[in-house]
C-alpha positions in Angstrom: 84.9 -97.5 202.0 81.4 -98.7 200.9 79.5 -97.1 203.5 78.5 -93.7 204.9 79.6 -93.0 208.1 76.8 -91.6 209.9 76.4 -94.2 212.4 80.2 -94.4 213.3 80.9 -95.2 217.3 84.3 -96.3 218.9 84.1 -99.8 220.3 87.4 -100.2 222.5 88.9 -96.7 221.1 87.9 -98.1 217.6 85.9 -96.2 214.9 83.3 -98.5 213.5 79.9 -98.5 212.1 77.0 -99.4 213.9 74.8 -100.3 211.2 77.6 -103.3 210.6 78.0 -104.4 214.1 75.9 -107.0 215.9 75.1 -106.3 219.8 76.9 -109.6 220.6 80.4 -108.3 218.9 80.3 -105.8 221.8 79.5 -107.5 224.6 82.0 -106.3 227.3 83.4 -104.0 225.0 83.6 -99.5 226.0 81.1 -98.9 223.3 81.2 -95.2 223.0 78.5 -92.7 220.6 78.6 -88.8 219.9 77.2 -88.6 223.1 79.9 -89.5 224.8 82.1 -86.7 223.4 80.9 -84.1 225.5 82.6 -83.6 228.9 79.4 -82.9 230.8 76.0 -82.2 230.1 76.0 -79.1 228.4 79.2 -78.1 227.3 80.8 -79.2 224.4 84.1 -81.0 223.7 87.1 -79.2 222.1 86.4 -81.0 218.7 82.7 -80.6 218.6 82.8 -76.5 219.9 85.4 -76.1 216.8 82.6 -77.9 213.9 80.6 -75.6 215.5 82.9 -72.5 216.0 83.8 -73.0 212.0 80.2 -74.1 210.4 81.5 -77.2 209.8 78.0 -78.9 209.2 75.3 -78.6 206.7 72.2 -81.1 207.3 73.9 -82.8 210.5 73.3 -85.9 209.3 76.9 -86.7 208.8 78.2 -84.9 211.7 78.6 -87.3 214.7 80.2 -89.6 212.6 82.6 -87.3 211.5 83.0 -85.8 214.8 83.4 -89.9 215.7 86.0 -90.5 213.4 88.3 -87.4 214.0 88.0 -87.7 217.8 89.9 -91.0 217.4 92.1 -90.1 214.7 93.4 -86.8 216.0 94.5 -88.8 219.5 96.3 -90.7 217.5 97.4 -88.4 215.0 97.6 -84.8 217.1 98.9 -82.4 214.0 97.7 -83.7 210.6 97.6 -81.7 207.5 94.5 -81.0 205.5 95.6 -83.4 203.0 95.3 -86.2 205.8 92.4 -84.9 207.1 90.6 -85.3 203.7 91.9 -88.6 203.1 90.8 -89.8 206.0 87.1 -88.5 205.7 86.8 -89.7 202.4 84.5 -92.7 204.0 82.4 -90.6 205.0 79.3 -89.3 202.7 78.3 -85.6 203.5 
């Protein structure tokens, strides 16, 4: 995993970094950012309501990649364990 995670986006329902990706490698792609969780302006998105439901943030600078990375992983993967869940965020550096 060599990297930290902070700056992780979904490019075509992908999690990737953004700090490894050139503009050109998404032209035409769905390019989408923490921002993009959200279901409107000012309301929060199941995933982001629960981080904040459960303090489930220190700094925040690790956050919307996290929140990122778990967005795509949970539609793929709906009832993980802890175990999984850990596993998976091992990548990222909190």
């Amino acid at each position: 995993h060599g990297v930290c995670g902070a700056c992780t986006i979904h490019i075509d329902g992908q999690p990737a970094r953004a700090c490894l990706t050139l503009a050109v490698q998404v032209d035409g792609a769905s390019v989408r950012t923490i921002e993009d969780l959200a279901p409107e302006p000012g309301r929060l998105s199941v995933l982001q309501a629960a981080f904040r439901r459960h303090h489930a943030l220190q700094c925040g600078f690790c956050t919307p990649g996290m929140l990122m990375s778990l967005d795509a992983y949970l539609a793929a993967n709906p009832e993980p364990d802890e175990a999984e869940l850990r596993k998976y965020l091992s990548g990222h550096l909190c």
